[in-house]
Steps between C-alpha positions, in 0.01 A plus 500: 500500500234590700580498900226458686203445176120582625244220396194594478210270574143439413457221734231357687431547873563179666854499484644885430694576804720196442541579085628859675698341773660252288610793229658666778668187603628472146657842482204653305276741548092428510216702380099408511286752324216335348241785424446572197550887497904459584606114462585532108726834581651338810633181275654760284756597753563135642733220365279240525125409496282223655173395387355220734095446481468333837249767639291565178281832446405640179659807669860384506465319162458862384836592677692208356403565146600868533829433728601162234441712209738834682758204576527401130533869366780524778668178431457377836495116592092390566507172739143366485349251737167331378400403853206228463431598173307158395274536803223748428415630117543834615893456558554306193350806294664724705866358425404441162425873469830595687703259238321632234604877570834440724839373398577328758870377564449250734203295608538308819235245646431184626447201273100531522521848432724480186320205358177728515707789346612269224147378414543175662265337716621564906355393835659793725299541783453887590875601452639155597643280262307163404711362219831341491808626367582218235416702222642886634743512231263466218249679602729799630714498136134511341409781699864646429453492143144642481557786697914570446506550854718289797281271657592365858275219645604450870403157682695191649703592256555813301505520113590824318530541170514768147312249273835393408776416856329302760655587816342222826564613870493242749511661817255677739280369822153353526430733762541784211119368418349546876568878463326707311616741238876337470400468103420886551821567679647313207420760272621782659845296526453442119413856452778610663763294332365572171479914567931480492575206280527490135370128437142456651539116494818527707312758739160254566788210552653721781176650641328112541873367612492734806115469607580081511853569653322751751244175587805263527642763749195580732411168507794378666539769750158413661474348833286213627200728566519745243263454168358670165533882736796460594626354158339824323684739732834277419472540126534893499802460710649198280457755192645824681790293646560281143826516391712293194602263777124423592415484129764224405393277760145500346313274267662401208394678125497292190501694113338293267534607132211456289571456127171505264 
């Protein structure tokens, strides 16, 4: 397998230094090249590739069409993140127009932001989730289905699923909410799993288990007057320094098998 994979990413602006920091902290390798005159050639040669719309621009659309399509002729693994995709018209088009031409093997977003995917009625606000969790499962297995894709919706708690296993992560921090771009970060940990592991279900599992763990982790090492900076810096030393130790003192995973 592959040592040290490079994941490429198409990602937005806001939160790209920590998607790169938290790939190195993983053992991976990070790579942002978003124009459209190299992006497509530059998935070619990585292990991964991560689509997230936070920062839209017709211009980068352009780039993610060309760099999803390269990763499908190459067989490489296409995390996609549908950041507020109910909000605006424009992003709902936009991601309909990346599933439409992308296969995608793993869509991760908040509840809001799945609902909207799935054609359901959502109340994110801007890239924050409004609805509640109750029915993730359904929704996500729906989404599954439609799209034969992994889809991970990450919350209080996390549900992943293949449209067929329902695997439910309860684990994580609050705080995890009062930073941005941990759902961001959370891709390139997904990413990174699923550029050296067979099973992409198994790989989204791992990469959300260690961004919750990571929260669990940073959280308690803060002191009385540390906060949300402090916490941020914490996480990217909680993933660099994770270990099988760390991980089995984490949240706890439940497999639910769906039978239709």
């Amino acid at each position: 397998k592959v040592k040290k994979p490079l994941i490429h990413h198409i990602t937005n602006v806001v939160t790209i230094n920590d998607c790169a920091n938290v790939t190195l902290a993983l053992g991976a390798s990070p790579v942002m090249a978003d124009e459209g005159k190299e992006a497509a050639e530059m998935t070619a040669i990585a292990n991964a590739l991560v689509i997230n719309m936070g920062t839209l621009s017709e211009r980068t659309v352009a780039s993610m069409l060309s760099s999803g399509k390269a990763a499908n002729t190459n067989g490489i693994p296409v995390i996609f993140d549908p950041v507020g995709v109910g909000a605006t018209h424009f992003r709902l088009q936009m991601a309909k127009q990346l599933l439409n031409a992308i296969r995608f093997t793993v869509i991760r977003g908040n509840i809001s932001e799945i609902k909207a995917l799935a054609g359901l009625e959502a109340h994110g606000k801007g890239v924050d989730a409004g609805d509640t969790m109750e029915d993730a499962a359904t929704v996500a297995m729906t989404l599954a289905k439609q799209y034969d894709c992994i889809v991970g919706v990450t919350g209080k708690q996390d549900i992943i699923t293949d449209g067929d296993q329902i695997v439910e992560i309860n684990g994580g921090h609050p705080m995890l909410a009062q930073v941005t771009g941990t759902g961001c970060m959370t891709n390139s940990l997904i990413a990174s799993c699923c550029a050296v592991a067979s099973d992409s279900l198994t790989a989204t599992v791992a990469g959300i288990f260690v961004m919750g763990r990571a929260g669990e982790m940073s959280y308690q090492s803060l002191q009385a007057h540390e906060g949300t900076g402090t916490f941020r810096v914490r996480l990217i030393d909680a993933v660099s320094l994770m270990d099988l130790e760390a991980l089995q003192k984490g949240g706890t995973i439940h497999v639910h098998e769906t039978h239709h």
